[in-house]
Phi, psi and omega in degrees: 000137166294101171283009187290336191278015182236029246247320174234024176238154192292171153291339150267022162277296177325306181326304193277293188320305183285345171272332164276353162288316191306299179318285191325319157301320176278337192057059174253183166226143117260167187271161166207155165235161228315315181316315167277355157299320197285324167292301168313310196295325181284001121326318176248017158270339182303309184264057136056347171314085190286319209291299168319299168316311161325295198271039142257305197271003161294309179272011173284299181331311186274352160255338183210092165283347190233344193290118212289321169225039146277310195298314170266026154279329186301333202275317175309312171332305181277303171312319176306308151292013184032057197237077193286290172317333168296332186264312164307320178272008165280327189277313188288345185280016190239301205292334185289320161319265193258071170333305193265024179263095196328299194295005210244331199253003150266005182246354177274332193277309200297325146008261198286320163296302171300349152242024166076071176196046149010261201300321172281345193287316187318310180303316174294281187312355152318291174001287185274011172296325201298354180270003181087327179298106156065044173280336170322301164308291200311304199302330183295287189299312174344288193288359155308276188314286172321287201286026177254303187319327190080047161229072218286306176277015139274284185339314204273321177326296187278001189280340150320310199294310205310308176305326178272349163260358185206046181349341191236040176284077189280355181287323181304298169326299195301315182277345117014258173347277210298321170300335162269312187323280205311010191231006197055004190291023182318334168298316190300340191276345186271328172283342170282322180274359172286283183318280150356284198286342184298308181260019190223044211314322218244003175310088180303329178263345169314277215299331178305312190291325186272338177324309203282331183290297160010277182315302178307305179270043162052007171273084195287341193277314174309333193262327153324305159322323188283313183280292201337284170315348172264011182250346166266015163272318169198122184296346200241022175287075218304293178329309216278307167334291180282354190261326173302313172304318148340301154317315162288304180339293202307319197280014195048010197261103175293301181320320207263301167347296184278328133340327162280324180311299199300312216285309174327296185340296202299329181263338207291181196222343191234065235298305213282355178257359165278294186322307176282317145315345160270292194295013182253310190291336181255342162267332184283349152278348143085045169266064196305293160006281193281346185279327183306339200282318169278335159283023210234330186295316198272338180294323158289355185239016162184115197249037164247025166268129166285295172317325186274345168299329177279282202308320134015266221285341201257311176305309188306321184300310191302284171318344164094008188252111165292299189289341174273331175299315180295324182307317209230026134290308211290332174298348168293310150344273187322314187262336157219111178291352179228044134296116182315331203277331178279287168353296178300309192301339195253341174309295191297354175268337152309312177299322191281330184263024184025054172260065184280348166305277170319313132014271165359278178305312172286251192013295185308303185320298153345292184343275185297349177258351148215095195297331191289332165322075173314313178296292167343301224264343154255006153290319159283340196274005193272284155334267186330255164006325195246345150253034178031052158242075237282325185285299152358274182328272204328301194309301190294287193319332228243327171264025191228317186282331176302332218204043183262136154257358138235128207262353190237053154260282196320307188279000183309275189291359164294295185330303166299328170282344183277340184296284195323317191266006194041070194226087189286314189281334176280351179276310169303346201252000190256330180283294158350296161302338129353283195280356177297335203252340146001152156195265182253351183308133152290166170272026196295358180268356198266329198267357155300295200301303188218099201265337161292345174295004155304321189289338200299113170322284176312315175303315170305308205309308202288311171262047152283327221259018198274000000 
């Protein structure tokens, strides 16, 4: 048997565990006693093993039917199994047994949290604080419990305790972190993690965590500096790579960019998306050449990325090869047919390559796989339009435009198609709508489109009349 799953477990884990496996498969019985009960089941609740747990706390069960932790591994069972009410009454006929029994009021909290009962899960684990035991977690979950409530300084209060009882509460750090990001609170976070790191020099998710604040508030030379110390700490940290080449982009230093990118290969686990990230660095320079030559490298080594077939397909566009820009739009096809983004993009390139049929078929498709896509949806009424097929046009702009966040391309190309069709009252009431949606903006797109509506009288009358 492949022993790798015991990789961070002791031998007398391995031990126990392979040996109740071993019975269990001959369909023997033997004893064990609770203790060693106790160890195979929190082995396979740890490792998500639903099946294996079952037929461990089942045969714990036929030997110690009354026994107080067997009975509260089974309610770990039925919560895992989201069998909740099942798992409650077994914890309050435990908790009535032994009130102040620390593990009986953490599995009440883990409970009360999975069904969206905060303020009760907060009460239990406080609870289960009082034995001192594994305050780094419990403190963890408080603040958990708190940033659901939206009480952001009990939150951050308690992911500090978690962290001041456990440095290496690395779940804490992280939501630490995310929680001043996502709030702008950066300064306060880069002086807690500063500070963190004076005593934990050596910490992987600290320097990640100050990496990332860096990065978030845009101090991009700070957030380098930040992935440096966490790559001489442990080199195979890939995310750290990339988020760092990012800096450089941002920093205009491309060479370094890429350079970092390159360096990643040796650690990376996901080689063709280091590959596809250099040639995003060489298409955004607009070096179509060298980017096609690395996107094409992650295509050898994994020929379902769809992004690198489009971007492929975007260089070649750049370059004026059309018929290769198509080729490798459609294999971006071929692995997902029902991206809106593939879709639109090989429509226009159909539209550039005067495939106006196919255009077409695509445009609609577009649409119709996201309607809410405002651009999609006047680039076809834009197509349409330029292939007078006006009543069309009308139809698409008109389901688009009610709930448009920006509405005046749609009345633009509205305007245009009622001048052409002569529908005078609805063209006045769309040139109207033009000027409502003004800001510094000109009508230079409508008198691009249709440059004879100038000379139209009534129409001058109406924007005169502003």
């Amino acid at each position: 048997m492949n022993t790798d799953r015991f990789g961070k477990y002791g031998n007398d884990v391995r031990s126990l565990v392979l040996d109740f496996e071993s019975m269990h498969k001959r369909g023997d019985r033997q004893f064990y006693d609770v203790e060693e009960f106790e160890i195979i089941i929190d082995y396979y609740l740890e490792e998500n093993d639903y099946e294996w747990l079952e037929s461990a706390v089942s045969y714990a069960e036929s030997l110690y039917p009354d026994d107080f932790e067997i009975r509260l591994r089974r309610s770990h069972l039925y919560c895992a199994n989201g069998q909740y009410d099942r798992a409650k009454v077994i914890l309050d006929d435990l908790e009535r047994l032994e009130p102040d029994n620390t593990d009986v009021q953490y599995a009440l909290g883990a409970l009360y949290s999975a069904t969206d009962q905060p303020r009760m899960a907060i009460r239990c684990y406080l609870k289960a604080s009082a034995d001192g035991y594994e305050l780094g977690m419990v403190y963890g979950n408080v603040a958990d419990e708190y940033y659901r409530l939206g009480e952001l300084e009990e939150s951050v209060r308690y992911y500090k305790r978690a962290i001041a009882a456990n440095h290496g509460e690395d779940r804490s750090l992280y939501n630490l972190a995310c929680l001043w990001s996502e709030n702008g609170r950066f300064e306060e976070a880069v002086a807690f993690f500063e500070r963190f790191l004076d005593e934990e020099p050596y910490s992987v998710e600290g320097w990640s965590c100050l990496a990332n604040i860096r990065y978030d508030q845009g101090d991009w030379e700070a957030a380098i500096d930040a992935y440096k110390y966490l790559l001489v700490i442990d080199r195979k940290q890939s995310n750290a790579y990339l988020d760092m080449s990012n800096c450089y982009v941002n920093l205009k230093q491309y060479s370094e960019a890429v350079s970092v990118l390159r360096e990643s290969l040796e650690f990376a686990s996901d080689k063709s998306y280091v590959y596809y990230s250099i040639g995003r660095i060489y298409n955004h320079c607009r070096n179509y050449e060298s980017a096609v030559i690395y996107f094409r490298k992650a295509l050898e080594l994994d020929n379902t990325f769809a992004d690198a077939y489009m971007s492929v397909s975007r260089c070649y566009s750049a370059m004026n090869d059309y018929g290769t820009a198509v080729d490798f739009a459609n294999r971006a096809l071929a692995v997902d047919p029902k991206s809106p983004l593939y879709v639109w993009e090989t429509a226009r390139l159909h539209d550039l390559f005067d495939n106006a049929e196919l255009a077409e078929n695509l445009y609609d498709c577009a649409v119709a796989l996201d309607p809410q896509d405002e651009m999609m949806r006047i680039d076809y009424a834009d197509f349409l339009v330029r292939h007078a097929d006006y009543d069309k046009a009308v139809a698409v702009l008109q389901e688009g435009v009610v709930d448009a966040s920006v509405a005046l391309p749609f009345h633009v190309l509205l305007a245009v198609c009622y001048y052409r069709t002569g529908r005078r009252n609805f063209l006045f009431n769309a040139i109207r709508a033009c000027q409502q949606h003004l800001t510094d903006q000109k009508l230079d797109d409508l008198f691009y489109l249709c440059p004879e509506i100038l000379t139209d009288p009534e129409v001058a009358n109406i924007l005169n009349s502003k």
